[in-house]
DSSP file (Angstrom, degrees, kcal/mol; ACC not computed):
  #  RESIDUE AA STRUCTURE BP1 BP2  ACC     N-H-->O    O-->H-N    N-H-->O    O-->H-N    TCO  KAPPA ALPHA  PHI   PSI    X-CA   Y-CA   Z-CA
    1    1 A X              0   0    0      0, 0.0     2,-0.6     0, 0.0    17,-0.3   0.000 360.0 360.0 360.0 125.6   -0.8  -14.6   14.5
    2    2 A X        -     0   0    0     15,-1.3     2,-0.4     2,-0.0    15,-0.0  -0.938 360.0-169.2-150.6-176.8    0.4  -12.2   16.6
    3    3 A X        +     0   0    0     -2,-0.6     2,-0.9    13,-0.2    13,-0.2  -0.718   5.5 178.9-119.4 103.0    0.9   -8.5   16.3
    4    4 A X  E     +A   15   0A   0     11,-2.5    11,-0.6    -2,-0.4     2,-0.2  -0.729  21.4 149.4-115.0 124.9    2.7   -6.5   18.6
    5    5 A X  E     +A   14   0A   0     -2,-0.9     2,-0.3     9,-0.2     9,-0.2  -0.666   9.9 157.2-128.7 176.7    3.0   -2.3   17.7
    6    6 A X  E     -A   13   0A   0      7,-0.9     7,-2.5    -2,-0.2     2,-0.2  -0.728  38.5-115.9 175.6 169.6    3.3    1.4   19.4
    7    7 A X        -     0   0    0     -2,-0.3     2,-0.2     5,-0.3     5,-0.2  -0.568  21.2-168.0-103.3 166.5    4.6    4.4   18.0
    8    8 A X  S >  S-     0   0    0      3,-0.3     3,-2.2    -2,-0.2    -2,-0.0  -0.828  77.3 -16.0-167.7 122.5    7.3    5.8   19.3
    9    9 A X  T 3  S-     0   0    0      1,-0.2     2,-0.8    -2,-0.2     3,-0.1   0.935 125.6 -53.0  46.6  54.8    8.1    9.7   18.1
   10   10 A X  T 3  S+     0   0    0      1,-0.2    -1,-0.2    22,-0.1    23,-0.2   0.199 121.5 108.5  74.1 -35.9    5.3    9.5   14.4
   11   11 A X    <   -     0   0    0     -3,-2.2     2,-0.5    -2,-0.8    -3,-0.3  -0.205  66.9-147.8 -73.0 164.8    7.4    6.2   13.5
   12   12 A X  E     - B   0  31A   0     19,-1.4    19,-2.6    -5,-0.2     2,-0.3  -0.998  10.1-165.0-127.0 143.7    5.4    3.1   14.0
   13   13 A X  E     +AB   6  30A   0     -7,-2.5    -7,-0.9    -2,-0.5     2,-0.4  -0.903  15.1 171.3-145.0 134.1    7.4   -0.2   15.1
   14   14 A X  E     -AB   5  29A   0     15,-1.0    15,-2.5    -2,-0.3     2,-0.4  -1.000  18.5-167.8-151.6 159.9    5.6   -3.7   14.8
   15   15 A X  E     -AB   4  28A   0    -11,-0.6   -11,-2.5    -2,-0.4     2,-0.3  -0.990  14.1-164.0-147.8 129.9    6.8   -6.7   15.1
   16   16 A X        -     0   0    0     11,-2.5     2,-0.4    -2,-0.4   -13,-0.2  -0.816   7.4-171.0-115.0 167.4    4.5  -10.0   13.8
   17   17 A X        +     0   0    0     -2,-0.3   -15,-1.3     9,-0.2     2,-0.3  -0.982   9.4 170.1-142.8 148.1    4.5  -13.8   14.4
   18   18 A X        +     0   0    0     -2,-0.4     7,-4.2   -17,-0.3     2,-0.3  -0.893  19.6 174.9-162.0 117.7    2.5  -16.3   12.7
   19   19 A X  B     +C   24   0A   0     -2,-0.3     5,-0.2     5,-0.2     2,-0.1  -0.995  14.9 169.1-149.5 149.8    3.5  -19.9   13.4
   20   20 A X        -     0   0    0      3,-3.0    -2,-0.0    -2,-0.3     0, 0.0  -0.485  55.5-100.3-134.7-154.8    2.5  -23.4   12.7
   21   21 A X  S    S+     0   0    0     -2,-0.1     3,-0.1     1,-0.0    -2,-0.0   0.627 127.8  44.7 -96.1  -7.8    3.8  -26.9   13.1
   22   22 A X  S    S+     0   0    0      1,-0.1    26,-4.8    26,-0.1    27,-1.0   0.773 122.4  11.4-108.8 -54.2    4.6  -26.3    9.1
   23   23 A X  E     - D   0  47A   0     25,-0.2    -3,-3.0    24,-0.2     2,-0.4  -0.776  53.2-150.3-131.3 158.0    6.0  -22.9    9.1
   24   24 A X  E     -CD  19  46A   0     22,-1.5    22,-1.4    -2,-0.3     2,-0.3  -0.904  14.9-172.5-152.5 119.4    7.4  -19.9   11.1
   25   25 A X  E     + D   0  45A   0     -7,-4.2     2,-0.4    -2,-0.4    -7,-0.2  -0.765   4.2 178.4-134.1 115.0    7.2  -15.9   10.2
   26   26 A X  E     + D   0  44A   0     18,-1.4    18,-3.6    -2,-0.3     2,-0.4  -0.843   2.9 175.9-101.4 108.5    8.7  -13.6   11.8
   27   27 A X  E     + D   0  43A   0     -2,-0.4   -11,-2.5    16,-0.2     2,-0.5  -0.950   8.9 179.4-119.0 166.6    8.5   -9.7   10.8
   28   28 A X  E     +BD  15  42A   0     14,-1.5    14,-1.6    -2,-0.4   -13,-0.3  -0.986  25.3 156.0-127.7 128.0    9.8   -6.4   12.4
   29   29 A X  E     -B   14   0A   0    -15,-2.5   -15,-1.0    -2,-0.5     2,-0.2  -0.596  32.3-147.5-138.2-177.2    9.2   -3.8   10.6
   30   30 A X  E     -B   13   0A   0    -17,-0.2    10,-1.8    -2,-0.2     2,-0.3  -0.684   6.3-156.1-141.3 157.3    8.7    0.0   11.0
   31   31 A X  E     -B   12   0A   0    -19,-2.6   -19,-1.4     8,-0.2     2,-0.6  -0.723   5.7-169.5-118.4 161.7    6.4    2.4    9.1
   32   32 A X        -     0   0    0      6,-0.3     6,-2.6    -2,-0.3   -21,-0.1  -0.968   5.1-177.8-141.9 138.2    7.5    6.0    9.0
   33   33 A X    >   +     0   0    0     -2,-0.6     3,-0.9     4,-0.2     4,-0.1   0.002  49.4 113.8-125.4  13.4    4.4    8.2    7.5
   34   34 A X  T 3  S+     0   0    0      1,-0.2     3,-0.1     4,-0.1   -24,-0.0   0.966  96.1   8.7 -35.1 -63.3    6.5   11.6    7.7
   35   35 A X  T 3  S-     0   0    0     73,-0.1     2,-0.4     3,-0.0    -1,-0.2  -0.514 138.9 -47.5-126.7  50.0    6.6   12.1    3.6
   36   36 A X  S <  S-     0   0    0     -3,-0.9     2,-0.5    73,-0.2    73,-0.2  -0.902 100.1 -52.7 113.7-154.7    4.1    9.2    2.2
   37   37 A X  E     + E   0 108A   0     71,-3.1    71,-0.8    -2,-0.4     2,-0.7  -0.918  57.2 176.4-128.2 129.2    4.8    5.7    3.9
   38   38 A X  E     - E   0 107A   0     -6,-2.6    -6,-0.3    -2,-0.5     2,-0.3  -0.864  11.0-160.2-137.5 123.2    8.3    4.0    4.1
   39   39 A X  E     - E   0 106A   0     67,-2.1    67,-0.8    -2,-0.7     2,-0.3  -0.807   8.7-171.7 -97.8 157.9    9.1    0.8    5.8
   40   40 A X  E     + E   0 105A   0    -10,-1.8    65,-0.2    -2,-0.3     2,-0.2  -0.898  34.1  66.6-164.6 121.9   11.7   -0.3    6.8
   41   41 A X  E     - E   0 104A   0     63,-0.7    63,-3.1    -2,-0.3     2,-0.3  -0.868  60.8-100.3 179.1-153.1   12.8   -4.4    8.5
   42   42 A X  E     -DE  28 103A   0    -14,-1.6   -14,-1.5    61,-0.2     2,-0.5  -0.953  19.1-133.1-152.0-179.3   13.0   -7.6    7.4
   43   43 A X  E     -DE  27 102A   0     59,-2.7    59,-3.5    -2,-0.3     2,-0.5  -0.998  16.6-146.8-138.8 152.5   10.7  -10.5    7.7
   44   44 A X  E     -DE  26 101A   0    -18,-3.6   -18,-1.4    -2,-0.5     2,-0.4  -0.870  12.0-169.6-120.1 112.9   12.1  -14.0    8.7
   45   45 A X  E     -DE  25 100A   0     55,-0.8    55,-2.2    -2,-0.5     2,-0.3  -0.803   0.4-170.0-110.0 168.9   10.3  -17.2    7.3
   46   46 A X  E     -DE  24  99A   0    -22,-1.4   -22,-1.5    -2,-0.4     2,-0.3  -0.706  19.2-141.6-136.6 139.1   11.3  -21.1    8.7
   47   47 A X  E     -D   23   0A   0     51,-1.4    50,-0.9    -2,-0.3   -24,-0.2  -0.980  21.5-179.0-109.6 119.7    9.9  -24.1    6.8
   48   48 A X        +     0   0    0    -26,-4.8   -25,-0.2    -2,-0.3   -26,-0.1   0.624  48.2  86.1 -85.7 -23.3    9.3  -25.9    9.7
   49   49 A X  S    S-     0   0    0    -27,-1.0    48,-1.3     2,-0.2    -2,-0.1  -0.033  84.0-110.9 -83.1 159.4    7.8  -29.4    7.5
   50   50 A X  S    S+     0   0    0     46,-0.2     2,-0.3     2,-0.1    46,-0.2   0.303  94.8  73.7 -76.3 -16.3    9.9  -32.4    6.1
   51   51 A X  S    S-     0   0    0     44,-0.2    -2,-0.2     1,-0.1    46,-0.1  -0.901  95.8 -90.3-124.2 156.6    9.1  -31.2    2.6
   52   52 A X        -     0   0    0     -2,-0.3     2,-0.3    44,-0.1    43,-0.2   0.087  56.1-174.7 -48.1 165.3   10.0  -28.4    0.2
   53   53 A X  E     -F   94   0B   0     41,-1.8    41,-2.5    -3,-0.1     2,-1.0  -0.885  29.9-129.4-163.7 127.5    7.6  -25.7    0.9
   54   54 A X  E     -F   93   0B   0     -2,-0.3     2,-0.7    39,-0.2    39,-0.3  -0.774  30.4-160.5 -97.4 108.9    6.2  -21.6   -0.6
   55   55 A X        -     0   0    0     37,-2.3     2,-0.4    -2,-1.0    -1,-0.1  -0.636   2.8-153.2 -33.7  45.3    6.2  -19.5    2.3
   56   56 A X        -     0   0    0     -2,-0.7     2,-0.3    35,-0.1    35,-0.2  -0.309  10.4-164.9-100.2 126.2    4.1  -16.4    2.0
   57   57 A X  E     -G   90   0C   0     33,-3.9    33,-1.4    -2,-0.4     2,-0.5  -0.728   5.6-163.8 -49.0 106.0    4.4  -12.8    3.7
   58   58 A X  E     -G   89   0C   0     -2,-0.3    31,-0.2    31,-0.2     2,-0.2  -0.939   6.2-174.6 -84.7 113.6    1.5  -10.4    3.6
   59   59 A X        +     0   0    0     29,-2.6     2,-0.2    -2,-0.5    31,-0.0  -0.691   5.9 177.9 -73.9 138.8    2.3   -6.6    4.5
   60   60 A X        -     0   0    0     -2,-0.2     2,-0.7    27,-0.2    27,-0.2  -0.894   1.5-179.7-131.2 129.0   -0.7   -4.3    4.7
   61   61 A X  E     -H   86   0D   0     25,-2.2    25,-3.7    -2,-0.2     2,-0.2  -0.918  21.1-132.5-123.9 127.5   -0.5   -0.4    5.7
   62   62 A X  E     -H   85   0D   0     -2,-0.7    23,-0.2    23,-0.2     2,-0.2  -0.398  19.7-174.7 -60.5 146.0   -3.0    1.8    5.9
   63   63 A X        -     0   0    0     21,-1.4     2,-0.4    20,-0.3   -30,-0.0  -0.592  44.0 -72.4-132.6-161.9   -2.9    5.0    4.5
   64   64 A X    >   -     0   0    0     -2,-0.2     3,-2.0     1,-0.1     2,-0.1  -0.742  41.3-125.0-113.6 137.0   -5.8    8.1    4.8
   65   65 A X  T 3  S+     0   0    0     -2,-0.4    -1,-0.1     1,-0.3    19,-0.1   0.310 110.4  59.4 -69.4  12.1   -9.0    7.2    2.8
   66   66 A X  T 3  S+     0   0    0     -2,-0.1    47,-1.1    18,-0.0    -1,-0.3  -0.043  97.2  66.6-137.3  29.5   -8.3   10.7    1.0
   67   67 A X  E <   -I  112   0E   0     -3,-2.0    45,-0.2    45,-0.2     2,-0.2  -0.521  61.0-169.9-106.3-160.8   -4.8   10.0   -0.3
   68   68 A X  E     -I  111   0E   0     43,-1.6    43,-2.3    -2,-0.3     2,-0.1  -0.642  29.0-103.8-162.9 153.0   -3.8    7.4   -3.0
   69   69 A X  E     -I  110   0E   0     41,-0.3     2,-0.9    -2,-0.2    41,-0.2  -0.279  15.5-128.4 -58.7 150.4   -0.3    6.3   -3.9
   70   70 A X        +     0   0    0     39,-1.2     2,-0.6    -2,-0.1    39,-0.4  -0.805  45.3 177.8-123.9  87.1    1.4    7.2   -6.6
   71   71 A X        -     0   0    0     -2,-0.9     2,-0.1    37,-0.1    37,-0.0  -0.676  21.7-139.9-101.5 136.4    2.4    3.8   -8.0
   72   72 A X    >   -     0   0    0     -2,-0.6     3,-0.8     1,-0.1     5,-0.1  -0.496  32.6-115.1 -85.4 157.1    4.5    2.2  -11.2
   73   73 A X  T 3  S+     0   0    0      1,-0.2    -1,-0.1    -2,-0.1    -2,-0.0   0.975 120.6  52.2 -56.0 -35.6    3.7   -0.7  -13.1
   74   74 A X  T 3  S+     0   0    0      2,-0.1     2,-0.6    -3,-0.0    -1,-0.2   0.518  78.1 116.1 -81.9   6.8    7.1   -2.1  -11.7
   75   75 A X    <   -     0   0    0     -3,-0.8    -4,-0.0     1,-0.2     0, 0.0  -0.768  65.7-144.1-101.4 123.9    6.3   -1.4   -7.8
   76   76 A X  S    S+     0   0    0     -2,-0.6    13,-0.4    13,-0.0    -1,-0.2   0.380  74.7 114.5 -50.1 -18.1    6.2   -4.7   -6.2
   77   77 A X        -     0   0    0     -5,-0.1    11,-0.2    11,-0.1     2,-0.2  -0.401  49.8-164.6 -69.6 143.0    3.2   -2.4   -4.2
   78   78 A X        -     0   0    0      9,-0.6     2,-0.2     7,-0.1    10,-0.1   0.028   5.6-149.7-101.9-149.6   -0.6   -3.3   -4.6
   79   79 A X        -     0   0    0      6,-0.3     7,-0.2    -2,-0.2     2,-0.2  -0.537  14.3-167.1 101.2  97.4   -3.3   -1.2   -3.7
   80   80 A X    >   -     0   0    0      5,-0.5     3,-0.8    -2,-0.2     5,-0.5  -0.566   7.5-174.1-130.6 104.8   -6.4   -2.2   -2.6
   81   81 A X  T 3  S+     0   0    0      1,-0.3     5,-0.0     3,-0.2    -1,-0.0  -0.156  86.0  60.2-112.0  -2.8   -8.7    1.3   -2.9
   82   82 A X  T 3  S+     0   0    0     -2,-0.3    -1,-0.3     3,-0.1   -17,-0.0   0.199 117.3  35.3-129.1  -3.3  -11.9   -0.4   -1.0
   83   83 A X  S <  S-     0   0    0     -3,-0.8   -20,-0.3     2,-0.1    -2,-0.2  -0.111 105.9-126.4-117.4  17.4   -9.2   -0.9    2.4
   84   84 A X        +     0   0    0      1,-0.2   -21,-1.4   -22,-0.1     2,-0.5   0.862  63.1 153.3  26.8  69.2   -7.4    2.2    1.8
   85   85 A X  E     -H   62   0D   0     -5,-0.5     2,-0.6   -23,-0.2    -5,-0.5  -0.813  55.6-143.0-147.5 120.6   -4.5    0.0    1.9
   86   86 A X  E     -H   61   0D   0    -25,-3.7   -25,-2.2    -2,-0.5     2,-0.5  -0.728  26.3-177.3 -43.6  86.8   -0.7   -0.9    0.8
   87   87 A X        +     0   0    0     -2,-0.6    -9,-0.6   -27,-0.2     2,-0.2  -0.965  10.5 177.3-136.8  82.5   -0.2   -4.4    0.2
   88   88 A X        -     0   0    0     -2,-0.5   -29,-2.6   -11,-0.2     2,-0.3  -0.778  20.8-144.1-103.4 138.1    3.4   -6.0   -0.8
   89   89 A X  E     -G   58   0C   0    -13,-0.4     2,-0.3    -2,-0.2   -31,-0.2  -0.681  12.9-171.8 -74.2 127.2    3.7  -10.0   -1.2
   90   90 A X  E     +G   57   0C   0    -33,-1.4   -33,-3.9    -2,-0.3     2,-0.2  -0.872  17.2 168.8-149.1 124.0    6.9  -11.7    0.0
   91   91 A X        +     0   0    0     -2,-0.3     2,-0.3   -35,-0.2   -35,-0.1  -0.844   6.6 171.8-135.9 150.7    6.9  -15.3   -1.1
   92   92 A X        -     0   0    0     -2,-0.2   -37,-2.3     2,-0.1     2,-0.4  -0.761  34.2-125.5-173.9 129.2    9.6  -18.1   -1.1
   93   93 A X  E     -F   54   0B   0     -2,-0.3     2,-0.4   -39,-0.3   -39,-0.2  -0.535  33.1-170.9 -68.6 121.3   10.3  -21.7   -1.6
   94   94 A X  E     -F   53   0B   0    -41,-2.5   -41,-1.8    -2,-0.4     3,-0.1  -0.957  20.4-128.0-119.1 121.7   12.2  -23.2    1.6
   95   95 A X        -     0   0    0     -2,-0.4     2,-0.2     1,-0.2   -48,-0.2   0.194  54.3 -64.5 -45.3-172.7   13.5  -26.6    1.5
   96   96 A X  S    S+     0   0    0    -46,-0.2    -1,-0.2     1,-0.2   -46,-0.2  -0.672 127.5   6.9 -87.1 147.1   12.6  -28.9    4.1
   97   97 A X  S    S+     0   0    0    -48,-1.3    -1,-0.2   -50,-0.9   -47,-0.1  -0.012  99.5 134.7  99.2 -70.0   14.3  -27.0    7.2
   98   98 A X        -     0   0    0     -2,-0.2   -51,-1.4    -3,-0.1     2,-0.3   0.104  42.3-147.4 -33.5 135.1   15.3  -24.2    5.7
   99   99 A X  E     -E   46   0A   0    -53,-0.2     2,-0.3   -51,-0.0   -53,-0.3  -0.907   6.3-170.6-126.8 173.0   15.3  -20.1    6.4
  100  100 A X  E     -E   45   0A   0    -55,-2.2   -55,-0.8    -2,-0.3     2,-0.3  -0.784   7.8-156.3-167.5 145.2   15.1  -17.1    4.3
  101  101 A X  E     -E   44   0A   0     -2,-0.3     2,-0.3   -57,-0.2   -57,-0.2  -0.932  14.1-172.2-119.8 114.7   15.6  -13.3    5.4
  102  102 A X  E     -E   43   0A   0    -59,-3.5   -59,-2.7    -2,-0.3     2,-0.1  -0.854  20.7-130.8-109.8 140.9   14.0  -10.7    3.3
  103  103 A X  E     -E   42   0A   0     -2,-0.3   -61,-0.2   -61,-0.2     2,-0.2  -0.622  13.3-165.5 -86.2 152.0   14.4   -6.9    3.6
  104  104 A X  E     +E   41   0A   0    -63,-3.1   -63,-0.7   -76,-0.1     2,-0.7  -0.709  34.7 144.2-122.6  94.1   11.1   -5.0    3.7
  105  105 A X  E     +E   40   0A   0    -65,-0.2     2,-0.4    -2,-0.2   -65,-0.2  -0.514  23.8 133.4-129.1  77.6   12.5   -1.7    3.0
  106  106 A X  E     -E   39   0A   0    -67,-0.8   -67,-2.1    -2,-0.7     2,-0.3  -0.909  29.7-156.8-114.3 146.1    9.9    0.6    0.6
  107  107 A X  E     -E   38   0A   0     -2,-0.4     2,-0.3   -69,-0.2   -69,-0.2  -0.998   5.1-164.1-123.7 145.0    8.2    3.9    0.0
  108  108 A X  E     -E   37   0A   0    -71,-0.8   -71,-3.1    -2,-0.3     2,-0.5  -0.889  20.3-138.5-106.5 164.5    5.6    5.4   -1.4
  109  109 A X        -     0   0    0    -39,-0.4   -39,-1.2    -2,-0.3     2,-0.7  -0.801  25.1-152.3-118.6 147.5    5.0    8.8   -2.0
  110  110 A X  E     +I   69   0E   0     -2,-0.5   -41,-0.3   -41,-0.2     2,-0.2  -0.848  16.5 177.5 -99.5 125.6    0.9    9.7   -1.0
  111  111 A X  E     -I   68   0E   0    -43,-2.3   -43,-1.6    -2,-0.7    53,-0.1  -0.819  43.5 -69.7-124.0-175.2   -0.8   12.7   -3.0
  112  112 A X  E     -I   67   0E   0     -2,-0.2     3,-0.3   -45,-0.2   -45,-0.2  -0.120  45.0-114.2 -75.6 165.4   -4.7   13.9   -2.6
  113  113 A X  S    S+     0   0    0    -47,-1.1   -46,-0.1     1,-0.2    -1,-0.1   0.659 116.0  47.5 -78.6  -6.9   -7.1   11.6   -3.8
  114  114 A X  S    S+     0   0    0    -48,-0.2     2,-2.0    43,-0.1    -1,-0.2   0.487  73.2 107.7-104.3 -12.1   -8.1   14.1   -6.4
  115  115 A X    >   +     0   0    0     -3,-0.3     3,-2.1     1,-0.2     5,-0.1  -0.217  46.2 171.6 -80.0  66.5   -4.5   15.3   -7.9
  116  116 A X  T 3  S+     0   0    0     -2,-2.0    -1,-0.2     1,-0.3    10,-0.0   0.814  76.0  47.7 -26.1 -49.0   -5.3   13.4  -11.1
  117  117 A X  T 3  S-     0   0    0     -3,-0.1    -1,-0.3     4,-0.1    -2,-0.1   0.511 106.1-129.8-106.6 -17.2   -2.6   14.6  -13.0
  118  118 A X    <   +     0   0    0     -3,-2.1    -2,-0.1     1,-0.1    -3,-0.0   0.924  68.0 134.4  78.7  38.3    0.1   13.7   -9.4
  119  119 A X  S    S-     0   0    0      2,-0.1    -1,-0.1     0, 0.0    -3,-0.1   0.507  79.3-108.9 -87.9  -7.8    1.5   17.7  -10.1
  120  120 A X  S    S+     0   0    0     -5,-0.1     2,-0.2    -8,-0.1    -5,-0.0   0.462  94.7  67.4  76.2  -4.1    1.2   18.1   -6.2
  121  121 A X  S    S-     0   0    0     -9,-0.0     2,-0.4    -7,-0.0     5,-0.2  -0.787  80.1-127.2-159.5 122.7   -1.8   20.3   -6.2
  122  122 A X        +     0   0    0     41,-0.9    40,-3.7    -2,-0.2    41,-0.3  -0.502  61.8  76.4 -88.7 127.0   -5.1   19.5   -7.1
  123  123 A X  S  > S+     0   0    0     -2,-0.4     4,-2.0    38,-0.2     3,-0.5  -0.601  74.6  14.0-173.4-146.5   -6.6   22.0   -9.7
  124  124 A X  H  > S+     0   0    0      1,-0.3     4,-2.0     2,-0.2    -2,-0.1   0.809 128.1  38.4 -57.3 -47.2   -7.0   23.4  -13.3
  125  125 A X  H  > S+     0   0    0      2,-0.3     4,-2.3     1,-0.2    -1,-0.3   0.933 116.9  50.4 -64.8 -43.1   -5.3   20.3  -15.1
  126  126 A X  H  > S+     0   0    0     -3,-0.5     4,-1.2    -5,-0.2    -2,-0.2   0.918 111.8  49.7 -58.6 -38.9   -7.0   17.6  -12.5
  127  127 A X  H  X S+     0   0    0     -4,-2.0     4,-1.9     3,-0.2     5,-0.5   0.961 112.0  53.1 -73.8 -55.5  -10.5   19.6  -13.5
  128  128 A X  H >X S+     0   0    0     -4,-2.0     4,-3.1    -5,-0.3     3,-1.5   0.944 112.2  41.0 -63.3 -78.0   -9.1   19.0  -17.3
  129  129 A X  H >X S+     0   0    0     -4,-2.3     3,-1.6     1,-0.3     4,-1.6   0.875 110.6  53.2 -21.0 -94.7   -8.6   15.0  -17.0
  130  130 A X  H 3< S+     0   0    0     -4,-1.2    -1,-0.3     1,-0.3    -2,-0.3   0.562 116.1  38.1 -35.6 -39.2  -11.4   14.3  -15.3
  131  131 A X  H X< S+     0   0    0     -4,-1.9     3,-3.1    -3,-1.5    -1,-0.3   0.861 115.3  57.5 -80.3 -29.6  -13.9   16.4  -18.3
  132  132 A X  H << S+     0   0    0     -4,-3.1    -2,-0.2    -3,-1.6    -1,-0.2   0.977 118.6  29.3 -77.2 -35.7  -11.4   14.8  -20.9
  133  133 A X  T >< S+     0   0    0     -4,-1.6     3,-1.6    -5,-0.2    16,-0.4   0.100  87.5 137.7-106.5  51.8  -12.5   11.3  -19.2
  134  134 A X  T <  S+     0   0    0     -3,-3.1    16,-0.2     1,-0.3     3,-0.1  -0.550  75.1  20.5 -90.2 150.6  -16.2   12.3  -18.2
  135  135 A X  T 3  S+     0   0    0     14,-1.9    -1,-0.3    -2,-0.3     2,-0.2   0.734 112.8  97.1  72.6  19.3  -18.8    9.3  -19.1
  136  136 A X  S <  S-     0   0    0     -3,-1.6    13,-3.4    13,-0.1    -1,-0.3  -0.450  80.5-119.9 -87.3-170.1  -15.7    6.6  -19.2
  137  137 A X        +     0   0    0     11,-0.2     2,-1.2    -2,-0.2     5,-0.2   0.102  50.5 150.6 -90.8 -13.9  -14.5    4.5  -17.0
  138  138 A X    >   -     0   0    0      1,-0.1     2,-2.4    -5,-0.1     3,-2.0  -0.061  35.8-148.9 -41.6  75.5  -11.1    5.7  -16.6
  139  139 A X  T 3  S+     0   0    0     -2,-1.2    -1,-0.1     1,-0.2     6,-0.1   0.270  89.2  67.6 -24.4  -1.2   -9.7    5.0  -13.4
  140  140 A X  T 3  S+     0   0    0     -2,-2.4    -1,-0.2     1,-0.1   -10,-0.1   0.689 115.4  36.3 -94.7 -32.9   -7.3    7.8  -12.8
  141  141 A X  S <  S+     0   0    0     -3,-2.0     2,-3.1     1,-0.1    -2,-0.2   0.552  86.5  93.3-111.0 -13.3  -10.6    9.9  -12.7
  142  142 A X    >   +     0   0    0     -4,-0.4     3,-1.1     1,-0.2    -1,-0.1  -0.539  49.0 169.8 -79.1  73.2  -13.1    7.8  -11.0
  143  143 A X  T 3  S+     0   0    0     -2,-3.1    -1,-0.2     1,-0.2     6,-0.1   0.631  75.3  46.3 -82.6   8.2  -12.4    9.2   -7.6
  144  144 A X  T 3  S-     0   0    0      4,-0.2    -1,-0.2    -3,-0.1     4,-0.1   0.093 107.5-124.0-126.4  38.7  -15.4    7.6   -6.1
  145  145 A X    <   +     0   0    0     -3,-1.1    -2,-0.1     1,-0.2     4,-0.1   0.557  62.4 138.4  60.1   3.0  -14.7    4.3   -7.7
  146  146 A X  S    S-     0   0    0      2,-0.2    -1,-0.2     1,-0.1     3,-0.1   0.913  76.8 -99.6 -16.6 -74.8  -18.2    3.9   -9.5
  147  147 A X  S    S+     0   0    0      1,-0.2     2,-0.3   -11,-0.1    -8,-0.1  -0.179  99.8  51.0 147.9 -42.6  -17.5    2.6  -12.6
  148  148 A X  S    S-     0   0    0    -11,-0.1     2,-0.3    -4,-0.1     5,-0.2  -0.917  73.5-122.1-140.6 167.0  -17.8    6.1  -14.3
  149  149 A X        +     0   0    0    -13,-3.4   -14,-1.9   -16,-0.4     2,-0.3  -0.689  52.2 120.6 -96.5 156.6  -16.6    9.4  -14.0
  150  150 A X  S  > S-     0   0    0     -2,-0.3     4,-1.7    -9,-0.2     3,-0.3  -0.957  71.1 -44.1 161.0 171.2  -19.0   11.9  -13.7
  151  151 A X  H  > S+     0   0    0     -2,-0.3     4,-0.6     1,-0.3     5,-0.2   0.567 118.8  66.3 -64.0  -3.6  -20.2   14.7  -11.5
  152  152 A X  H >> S+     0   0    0      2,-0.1     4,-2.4     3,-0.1     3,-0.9   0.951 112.6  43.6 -83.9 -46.2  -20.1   13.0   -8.1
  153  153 A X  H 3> S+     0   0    0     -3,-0.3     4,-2.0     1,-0.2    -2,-0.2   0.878 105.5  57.7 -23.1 -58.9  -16.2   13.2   -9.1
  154  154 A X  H 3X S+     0   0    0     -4,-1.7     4,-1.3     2,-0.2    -1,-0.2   0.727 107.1  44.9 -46.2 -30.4  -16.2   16.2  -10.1
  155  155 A X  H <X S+     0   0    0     -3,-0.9     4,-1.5    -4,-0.6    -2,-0.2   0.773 112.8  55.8 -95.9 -42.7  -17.7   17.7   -6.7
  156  156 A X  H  < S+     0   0    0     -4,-2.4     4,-0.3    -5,-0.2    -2,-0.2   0.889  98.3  52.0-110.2  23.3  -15.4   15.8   -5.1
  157  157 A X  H >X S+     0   0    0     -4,-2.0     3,-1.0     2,-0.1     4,-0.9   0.867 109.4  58.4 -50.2 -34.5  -12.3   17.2   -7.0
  158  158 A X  H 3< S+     0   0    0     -4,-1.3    -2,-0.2     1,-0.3    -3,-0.1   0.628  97.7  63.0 -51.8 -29.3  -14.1   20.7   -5.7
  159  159 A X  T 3< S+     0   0    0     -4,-1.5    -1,-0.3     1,-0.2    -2,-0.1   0.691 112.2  33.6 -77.4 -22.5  -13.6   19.1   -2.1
  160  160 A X  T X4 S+     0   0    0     -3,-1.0     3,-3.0    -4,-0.3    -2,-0.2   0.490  82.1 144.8-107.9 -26.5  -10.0   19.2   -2.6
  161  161 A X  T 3<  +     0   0    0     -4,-0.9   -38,-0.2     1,-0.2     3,-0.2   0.606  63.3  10.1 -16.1 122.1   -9.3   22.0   -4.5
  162  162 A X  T 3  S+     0   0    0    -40,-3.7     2,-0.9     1,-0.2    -1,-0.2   0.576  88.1 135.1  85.1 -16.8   -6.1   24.0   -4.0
  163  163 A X    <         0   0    0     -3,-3.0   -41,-0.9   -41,-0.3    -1,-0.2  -0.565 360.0 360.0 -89.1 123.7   -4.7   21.9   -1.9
  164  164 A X              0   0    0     -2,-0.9    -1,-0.1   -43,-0.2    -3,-0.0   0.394 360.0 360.0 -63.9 360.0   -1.1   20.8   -2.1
């Protein structure tokens, strides 16, 4: 694979390739981190092979190990919280031959890792959550991803406090 990026004015502009004798994917992308992250390209797959074939994409952006994303069950977005990272899938069955164009055009919106409650400013209601799930398991409150919530959470909601 390769991965060719810069910034140019905050945006970031990347352009990938990953090719075989089987397949070709091509994406262009840019990540804009202004308000959260939004990209915005397309990715281009070839099935290069004599037979039908699933293509698959992987996107990853980093984000700052002291946000999190504020994701819905229905965003196509992953998460994976031990990479601080975004993740979207783009997958597709290509006849033999065949090309496919996909838009990658998403945002997410980033709040502090501690704003429990996603009000925009972490405080008296995130402090509320977190005791209402202290000794679970409840992800939403396990800000250092333990297993349970408890006072090393709690100290670091205190790390964040007040901040918008």
């Amino acid at each position: 694979m390769a991965v060719d990026a810069f910034e140019f004015e905050g945006v970031r502009v990347v352009t990938s390739t990953a090719e075989t004798e089987t397949r070709r994917v091509v994406a262009s992308y840019t990540v804009d981190r202004a308000d959260g992250v939004a990209v915005a390209g397309e990715v281009e797959m070839e099935n290069r092979s004599t037979v039908r074939r699933r293509i698959r994409y992987r996107q990853s952006v980093e984000i700052p190990p002291d946000r999190r994303p504020w994701l819905d069950d229905a965003s196509p977005i992953c998460f994976d919280a031990d990479r601080s990272t975004l993740v979207l899938v783009v997958e597709s069955t290509l006849d033999a031959g065949d090309s496919l164009s996909h838009d990658l055009d998403w945002s997410v919106v980033l709040g502090f890792h501690a704003d429990i409650d996603r009000d925009g400013v972490v405080g008296g209601s995130d402090r509320g959550l977190l005791l209402a799930d202290w000794q679970t398991d409840a992800e939403r409150s396990d800000l250092n991803r333990d297993g349970t919530v408890d006072g090393a959470d709690l100290g670091i909601l205190f790390q964040y406090w007040g901040r918008e």
